[in-house]
C-alpha positions in Angstrom: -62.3 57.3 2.5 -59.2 55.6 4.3 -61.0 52.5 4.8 -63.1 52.3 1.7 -59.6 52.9 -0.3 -57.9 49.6 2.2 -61.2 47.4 1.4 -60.7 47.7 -2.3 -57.0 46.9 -2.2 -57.6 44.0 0.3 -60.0 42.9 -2.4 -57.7 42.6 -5.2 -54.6 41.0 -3.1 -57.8 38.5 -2.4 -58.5 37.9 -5.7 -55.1 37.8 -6.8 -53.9 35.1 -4.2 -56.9 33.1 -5.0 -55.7 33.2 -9.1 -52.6 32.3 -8.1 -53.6 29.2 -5.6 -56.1 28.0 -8.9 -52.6 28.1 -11.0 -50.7 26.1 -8.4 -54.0 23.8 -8.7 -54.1 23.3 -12.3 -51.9 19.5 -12.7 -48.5 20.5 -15.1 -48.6 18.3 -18.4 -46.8 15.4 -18.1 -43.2 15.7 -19.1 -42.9 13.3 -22.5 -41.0 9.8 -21.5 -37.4 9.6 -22.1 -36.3 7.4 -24.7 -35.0 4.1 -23.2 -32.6 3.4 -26.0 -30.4 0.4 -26.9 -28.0 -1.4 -25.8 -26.3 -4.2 -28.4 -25.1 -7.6 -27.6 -22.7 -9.6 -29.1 -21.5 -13.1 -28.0 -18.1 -14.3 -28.8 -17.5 -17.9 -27.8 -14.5 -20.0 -28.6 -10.9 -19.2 -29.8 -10.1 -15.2 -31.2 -9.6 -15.6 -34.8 -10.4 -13.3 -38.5 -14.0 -14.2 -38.0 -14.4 -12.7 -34.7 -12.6 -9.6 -35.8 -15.3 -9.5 -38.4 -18.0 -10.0 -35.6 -17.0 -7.7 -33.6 -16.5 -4.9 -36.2 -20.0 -5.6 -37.9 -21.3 -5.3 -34.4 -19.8 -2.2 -32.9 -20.8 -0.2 -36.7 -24.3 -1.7 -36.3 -24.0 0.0 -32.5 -22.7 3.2 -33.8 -25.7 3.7 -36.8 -28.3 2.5 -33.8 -26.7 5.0 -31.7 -26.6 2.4 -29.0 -25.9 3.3 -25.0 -23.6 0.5 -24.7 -22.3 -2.1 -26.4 -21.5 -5.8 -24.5 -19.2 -8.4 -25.7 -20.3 -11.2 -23.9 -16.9 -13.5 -23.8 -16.0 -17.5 -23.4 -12.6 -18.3 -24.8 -9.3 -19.7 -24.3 -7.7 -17.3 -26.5 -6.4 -16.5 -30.1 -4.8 -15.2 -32.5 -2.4 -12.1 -31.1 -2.8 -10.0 -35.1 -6.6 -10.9 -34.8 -6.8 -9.6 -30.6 -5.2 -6.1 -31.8 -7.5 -5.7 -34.9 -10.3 -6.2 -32.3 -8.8 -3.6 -29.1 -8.4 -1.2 -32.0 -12.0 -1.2 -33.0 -12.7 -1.0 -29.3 -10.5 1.9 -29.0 -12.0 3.6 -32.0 -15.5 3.0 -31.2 -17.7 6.2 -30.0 -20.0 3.8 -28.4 -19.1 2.7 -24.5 -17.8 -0.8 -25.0 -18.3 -3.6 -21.8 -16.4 -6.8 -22.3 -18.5 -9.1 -19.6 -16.7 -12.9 -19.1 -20.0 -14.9 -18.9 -22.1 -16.5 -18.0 -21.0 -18.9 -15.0 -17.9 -21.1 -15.2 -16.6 -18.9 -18.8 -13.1 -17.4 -18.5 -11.2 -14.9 -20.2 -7.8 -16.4 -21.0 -5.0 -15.2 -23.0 -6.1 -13.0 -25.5 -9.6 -12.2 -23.7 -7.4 -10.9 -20.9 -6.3 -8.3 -23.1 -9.6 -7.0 -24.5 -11.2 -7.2 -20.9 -8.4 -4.8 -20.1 -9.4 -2.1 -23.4 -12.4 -2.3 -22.8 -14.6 1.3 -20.6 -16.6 -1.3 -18.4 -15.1 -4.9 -17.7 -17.1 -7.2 -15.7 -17.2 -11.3 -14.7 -20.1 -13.5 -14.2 -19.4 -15.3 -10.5 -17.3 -18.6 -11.6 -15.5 -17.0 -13.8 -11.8 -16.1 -14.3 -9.3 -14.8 -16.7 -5.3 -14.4 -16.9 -2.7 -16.8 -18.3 -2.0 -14.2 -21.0 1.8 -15.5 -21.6 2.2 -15.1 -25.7 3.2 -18.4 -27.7 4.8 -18.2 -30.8 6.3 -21.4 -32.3 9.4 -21.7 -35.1 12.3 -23.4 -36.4 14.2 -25.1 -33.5 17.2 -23.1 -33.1 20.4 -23.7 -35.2 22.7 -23.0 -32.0 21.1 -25.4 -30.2 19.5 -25.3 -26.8 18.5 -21.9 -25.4 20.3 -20.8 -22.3 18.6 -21.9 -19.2 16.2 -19.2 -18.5 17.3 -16.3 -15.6 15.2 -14.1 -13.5 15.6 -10.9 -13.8 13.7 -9.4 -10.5 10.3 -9.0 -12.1 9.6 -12.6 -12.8 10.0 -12.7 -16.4 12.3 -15.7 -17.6 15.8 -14.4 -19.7 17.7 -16.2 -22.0 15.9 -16.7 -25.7 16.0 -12.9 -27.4 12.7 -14.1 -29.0 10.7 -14.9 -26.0 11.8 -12.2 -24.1 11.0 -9.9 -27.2 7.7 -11.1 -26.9 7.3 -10.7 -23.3 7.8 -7.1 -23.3 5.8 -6.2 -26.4 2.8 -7.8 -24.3 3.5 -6.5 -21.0 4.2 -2.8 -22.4 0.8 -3.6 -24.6 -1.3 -4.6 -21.5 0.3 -1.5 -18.9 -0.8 0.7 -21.3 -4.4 -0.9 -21.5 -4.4 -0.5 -17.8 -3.4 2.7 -17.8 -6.0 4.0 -20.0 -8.6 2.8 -18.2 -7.4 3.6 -14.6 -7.1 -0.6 -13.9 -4.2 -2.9 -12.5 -1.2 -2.4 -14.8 1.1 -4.0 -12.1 -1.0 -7.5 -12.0 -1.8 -7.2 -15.7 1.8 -7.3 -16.5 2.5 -10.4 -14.0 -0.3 -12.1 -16.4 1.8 -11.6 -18.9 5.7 -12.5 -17.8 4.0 -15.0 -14.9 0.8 -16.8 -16.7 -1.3 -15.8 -13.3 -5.2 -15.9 -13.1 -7.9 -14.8 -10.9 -11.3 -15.6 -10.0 -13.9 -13.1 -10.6 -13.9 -12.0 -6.8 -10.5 -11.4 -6.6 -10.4 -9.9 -10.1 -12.8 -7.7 -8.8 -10.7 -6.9 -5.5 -7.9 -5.9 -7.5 -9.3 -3.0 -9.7 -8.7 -5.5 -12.9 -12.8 -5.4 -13.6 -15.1 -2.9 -12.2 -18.2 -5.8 -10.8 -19.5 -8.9 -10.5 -22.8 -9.4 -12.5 -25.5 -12.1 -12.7 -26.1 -11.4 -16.0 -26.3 -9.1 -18.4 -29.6 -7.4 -17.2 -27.5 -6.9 -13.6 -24.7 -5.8 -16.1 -26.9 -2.9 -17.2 -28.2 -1.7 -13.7 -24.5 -1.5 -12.3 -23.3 0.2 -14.9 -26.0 2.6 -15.2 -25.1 6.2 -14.1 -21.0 5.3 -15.1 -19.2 7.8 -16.5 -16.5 6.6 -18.9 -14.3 8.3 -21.6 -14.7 7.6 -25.6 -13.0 8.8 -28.6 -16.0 11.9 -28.4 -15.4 12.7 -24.9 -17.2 11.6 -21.4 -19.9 9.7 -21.9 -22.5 9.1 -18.8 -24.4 5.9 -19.2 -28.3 4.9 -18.6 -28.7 1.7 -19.1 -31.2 0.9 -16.8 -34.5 0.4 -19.1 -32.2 0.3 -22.2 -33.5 -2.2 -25.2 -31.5 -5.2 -25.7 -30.3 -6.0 -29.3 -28.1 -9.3 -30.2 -26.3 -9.7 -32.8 -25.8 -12.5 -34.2 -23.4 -13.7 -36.3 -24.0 -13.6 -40.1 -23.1 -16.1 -43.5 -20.0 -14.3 -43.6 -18.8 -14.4 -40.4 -19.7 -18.7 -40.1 -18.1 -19.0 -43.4 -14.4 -17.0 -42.3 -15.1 -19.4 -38.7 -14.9 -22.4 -41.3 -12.4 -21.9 -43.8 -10.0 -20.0 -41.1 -9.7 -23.4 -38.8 -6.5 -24.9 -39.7 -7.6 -28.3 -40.3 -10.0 -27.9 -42.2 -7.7 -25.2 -44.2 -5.5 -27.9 -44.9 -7.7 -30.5 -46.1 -9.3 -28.3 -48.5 -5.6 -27.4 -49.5 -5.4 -31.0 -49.9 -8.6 -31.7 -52.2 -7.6 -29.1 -54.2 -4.4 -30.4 -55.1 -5.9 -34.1 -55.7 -8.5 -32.6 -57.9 -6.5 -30.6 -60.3 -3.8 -33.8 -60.6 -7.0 -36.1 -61.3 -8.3 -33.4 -64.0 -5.1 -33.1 -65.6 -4.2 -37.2 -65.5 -7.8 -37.5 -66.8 -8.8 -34.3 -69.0 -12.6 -34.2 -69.7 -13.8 -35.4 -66.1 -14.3 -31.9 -65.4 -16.2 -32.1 -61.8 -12.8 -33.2 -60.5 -10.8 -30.0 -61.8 -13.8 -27.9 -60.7 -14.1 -29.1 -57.1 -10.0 -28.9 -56.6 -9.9 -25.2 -58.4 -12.8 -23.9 -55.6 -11.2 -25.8 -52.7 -7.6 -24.5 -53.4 -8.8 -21.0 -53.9 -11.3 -21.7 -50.4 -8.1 -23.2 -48.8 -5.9 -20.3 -49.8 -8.2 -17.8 -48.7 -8.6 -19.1 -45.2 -4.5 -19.2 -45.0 -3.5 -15.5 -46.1 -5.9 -14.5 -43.2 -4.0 -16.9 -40.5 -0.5 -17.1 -39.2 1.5 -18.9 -41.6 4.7 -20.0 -41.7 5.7 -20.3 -45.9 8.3 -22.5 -45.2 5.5 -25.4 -44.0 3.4 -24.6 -46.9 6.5 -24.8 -49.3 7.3 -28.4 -48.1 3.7 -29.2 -48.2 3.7 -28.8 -51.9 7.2 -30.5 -52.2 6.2 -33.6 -50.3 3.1 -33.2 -53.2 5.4 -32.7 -55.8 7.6 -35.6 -54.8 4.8 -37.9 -54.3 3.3 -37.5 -57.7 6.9 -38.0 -59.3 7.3 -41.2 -57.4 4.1 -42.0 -59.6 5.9 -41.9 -62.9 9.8 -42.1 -62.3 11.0 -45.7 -61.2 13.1 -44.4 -58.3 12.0 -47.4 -56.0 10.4 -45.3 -53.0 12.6 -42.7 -53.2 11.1 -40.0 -53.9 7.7 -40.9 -52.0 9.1 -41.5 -48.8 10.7 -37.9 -49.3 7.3 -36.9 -49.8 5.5 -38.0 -46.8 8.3 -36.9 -44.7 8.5 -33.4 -46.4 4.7 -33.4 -46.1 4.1 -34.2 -42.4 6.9 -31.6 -41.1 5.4 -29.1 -43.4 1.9 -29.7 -42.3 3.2 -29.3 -38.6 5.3 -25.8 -39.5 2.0 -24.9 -41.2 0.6 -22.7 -38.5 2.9 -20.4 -36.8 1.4 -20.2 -33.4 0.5 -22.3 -30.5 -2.4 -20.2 -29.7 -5.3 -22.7 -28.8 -7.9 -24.3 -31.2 -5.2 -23.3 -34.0 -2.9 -26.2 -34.2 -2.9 -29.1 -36.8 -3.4 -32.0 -34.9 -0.9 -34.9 -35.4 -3.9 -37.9 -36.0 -5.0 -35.2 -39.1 -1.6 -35.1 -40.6 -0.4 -38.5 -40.7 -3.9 -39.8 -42.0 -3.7 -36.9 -44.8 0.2 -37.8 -45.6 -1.2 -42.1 -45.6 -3.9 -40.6 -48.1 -1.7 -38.5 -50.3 0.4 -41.4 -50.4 -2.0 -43.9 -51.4 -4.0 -41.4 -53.6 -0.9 -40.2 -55.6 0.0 -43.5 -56.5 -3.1 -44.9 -57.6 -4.1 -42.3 -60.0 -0.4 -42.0 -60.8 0.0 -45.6 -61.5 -3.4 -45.8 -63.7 -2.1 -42.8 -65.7 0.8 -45.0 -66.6 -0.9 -48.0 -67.4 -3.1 -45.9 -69.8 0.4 -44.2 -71.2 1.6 -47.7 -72.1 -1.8 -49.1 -73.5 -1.8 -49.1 -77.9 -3.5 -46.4 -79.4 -7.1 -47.0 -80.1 -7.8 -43.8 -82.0 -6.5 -41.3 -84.5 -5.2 -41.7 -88.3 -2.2 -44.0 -87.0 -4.7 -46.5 -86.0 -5.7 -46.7 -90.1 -2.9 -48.5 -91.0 -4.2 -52.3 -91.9 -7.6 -51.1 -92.1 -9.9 -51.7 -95.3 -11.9 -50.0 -97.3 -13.7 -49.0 -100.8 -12.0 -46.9 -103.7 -14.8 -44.4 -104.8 -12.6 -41.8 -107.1 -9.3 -42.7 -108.6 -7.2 -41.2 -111.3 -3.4 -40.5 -112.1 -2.2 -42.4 -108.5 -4.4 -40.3 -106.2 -8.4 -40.2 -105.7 -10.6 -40.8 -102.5 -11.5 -43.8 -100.7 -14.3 -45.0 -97.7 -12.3 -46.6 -95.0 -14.0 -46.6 -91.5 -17.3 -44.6 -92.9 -15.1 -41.5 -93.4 -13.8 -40.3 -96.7 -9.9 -40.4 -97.0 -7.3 -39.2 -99.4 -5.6 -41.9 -101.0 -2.3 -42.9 -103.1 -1.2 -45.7 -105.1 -1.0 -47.7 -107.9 -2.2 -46.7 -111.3 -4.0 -50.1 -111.9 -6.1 -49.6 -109.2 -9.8 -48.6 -110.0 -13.1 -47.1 -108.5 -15.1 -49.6 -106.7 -12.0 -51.9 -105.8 -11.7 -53.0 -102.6 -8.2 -51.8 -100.6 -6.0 -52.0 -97.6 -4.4 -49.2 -96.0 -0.4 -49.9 -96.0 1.0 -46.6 -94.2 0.2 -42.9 -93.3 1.9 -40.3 -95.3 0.7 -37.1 -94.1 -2.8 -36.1 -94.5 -3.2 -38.6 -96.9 -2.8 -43.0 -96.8 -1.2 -44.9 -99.0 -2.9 -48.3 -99.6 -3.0 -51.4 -102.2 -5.4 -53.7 -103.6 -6.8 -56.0 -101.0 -5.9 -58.9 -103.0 -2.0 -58.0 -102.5 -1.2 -55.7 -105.4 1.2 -53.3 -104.4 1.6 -49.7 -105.1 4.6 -48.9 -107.2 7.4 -47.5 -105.5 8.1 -43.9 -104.3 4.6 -43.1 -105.0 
């Protein structure tokens, strides 16, 4: 019974071990494939101005709605703007997708302002070749009415004393930068002497001194080192994969080549320029209408592009003097006066324009003299036609009437109505004239013309 009862339970622990190895047989269904997802990439090249502030911003929203891994600002430039480098650190501070500034490809650099939003951003990276540094602000002004500045003093950290200005500036920038550094655990100490002492490094050396986090190739080497990063947005700690992640560029938009247009000084200026020229030739010459029509969009274009850049009003007020000078020198006989005022009001204006030395955001000095020669010579050639045509005789309206001849069709009591010129005219004057006489039109008295007999007979007196 013993044994029978041991059989039958050896049995089932068979069967049941047997079940089980067919389970651990049977192949699990394949777990479904992780999403790769997306990482965007956006290529800034050339000085920081409003229109990459617009690039950037459409790009990081377009990486938010995408809900993008990682977003890459792939950087060339020798600066910018200082009010357009803040507008674009904010946005990278404000974005809740991972943002990696990378300095590429080989041979770019990250000068100046790029220094600044290498430092904001969570990953920063260099292509070999590469550098950055040199972010020293510039700022230009009035020369000061004191005179010279005093001859600039150490002070133990390297940073020249002696203008309040400059040293104002200096540390805004270097408290701005240590505080980049500091929220993203990189070099404050050298990012500061970048700032007082115009230092660079190579990408090695940047690399060597915790100011990036790697060297890359390219971008796709970007993505593989950074893959498996964990870095701290605006919703917490983010840990990236990156690895097989789908690359989307961005590419700059109508709007965006349009602000990169009208924003270039230069070419601000000239359309400033046109505008003027155009509404002075439309109001010299009213009824050309394509002039006045051209000058009204170019102003507005050229206005536009200035509100958005650093300007100084006092250079755009003498701009419009020397203008204003040079289309009086046009009409008042003050022997060169006033247009030598002009061109010399215009040119310093011009170079006061833009208040910043920042690079590819300077009027150059070839541009303003040939635009102060051209005001110059356009100004006085419309100006002096307009004057000619002031002084030429009057070739239309009822003054012109006077001499002319006509036919009396209705006459009665001194008044009736006469043909002169195929129009039909009101006319006084002698009682002896009659219809169907011929007459001559001796003066203009109101809406109506006195006239005589052709012949010579005059109307009486008084009438």
């Amino acid at each position: 019974m013993r044994s029978a009862r041991a059989w039958l339970t050896g049995l089932v622990l068979s069967a049941f071990a047997a079940g089980a190895a067919d389970a651990q047989a049977v192949p699990a269904a394949p777990a479904a494939a992780a999403k790769p997802g997306t990482v965007v990439l956006m290529e800034l090249d050339g000085a920081i101005g409003p229109a990459s502030v617009d690039y950037i911003r459409r790009g990081l929203k377009q990486a938010d709605k995408a809900d993008a891994r990682l977003a890459v600002i792939q950087i060339d430039t020798p600066g910018g703007l200082d009010a357009s480098m803040r507008s674009i650190i904010k946005d990278i501070l404000a974005s809740p997708v991972p943002v990696a500034t990378f300095v590429a490809p080989n041979g770019a650099r990250a000068a100046s302002a790029g220094t600044y939003i290498l430092y904001a951003s969570h990953i920063a990276a260099m292509a070999p070749a590469s550098n950055l540094g040199a972010a020293t602000p510039v700022a230009i002004g009035m020369p000061n009415p004191a005179g010279p500045a005093p001859k600039p003093e150490s002070s133990g950290k390297g940073e020249p004393e002696g203008d309040a200005m400059t040293a104002k500036r200096l540390s805004d920038a270097s408290a701005y930068i240590r505080s980049l550094a500091q929220l993203r655990e990189r070099n404050a100490e050298w990012g500061e002497k970048a700032v007082r002492e115009s230092v660079s490094l190579s990408a090695q050396e940047a690399k060597e001194k915790n100011v990036v986090d790697f060297v890359a190739r390219d971008v796709s080497d970007l993505l593989m080192q950074a893959n498996g990063r964990e870095v701290r947005t605006i919703n917490g700690k983010v840990k990236l994969a990156t690895q097989r992640a789908e690359l989307l560029v961005i590419d700059a938009d109508w709007r965006t080549r349009l602000l990169s247009v009208i924003t270039e000084p230069s070419l601000a200026l000239i359309l400033l320029m046109i505008g003027v020229y155009g509404l002075l030739f439309e109001f010299s010459n009213p009824g050309f209408v394509l002039p006045g029509v051209a000058g009204a969009i170019s102003l507005m274009l050229a206005l536009f592009g200035l509100q958005m850049l650093p300007v100084n009003y006092a250079g755009l007020g003498l701009i419009f003097l020397g203008v204003a000078f040079l289309i009086a020198e046009a009409f008042l006989p003050t022997f060169g006066v006033l247009g030598v005022g002009g061109v010399v009001a215009f040119c310093i204006g011009a170079v006061l324009l833009i208040d910043n030395e920042a690079p590819g955001f300077g009027v150059p000095l070839w541009l303003i003299g040939l635009l102060a020669a051209g005001s110059a010579a356009f100004i006085l050639v419309v100006g002096g036609v307009a004057a000619k045509s002031r002084r030429r005789p009057l070739a239309v309206g009822v003054s012109t009437l006077v001499g002319a001849t006509g036919e009396l069709v209705e006459f009665a009591d001194g008044e009736g109505w006469a043909q002169i010129q195929g129009d039909y005219w009101k006319v006084r004057g002698s009682d002896a004239l009659r219809p169907g006489r011929r007459i001559r039109v001796t003066q203009v008295q109101g809406l109506a013309l006195q006239v005589t007999d052709e012949e010579g007979q005059q109307s009486p007196a008084g009438a």
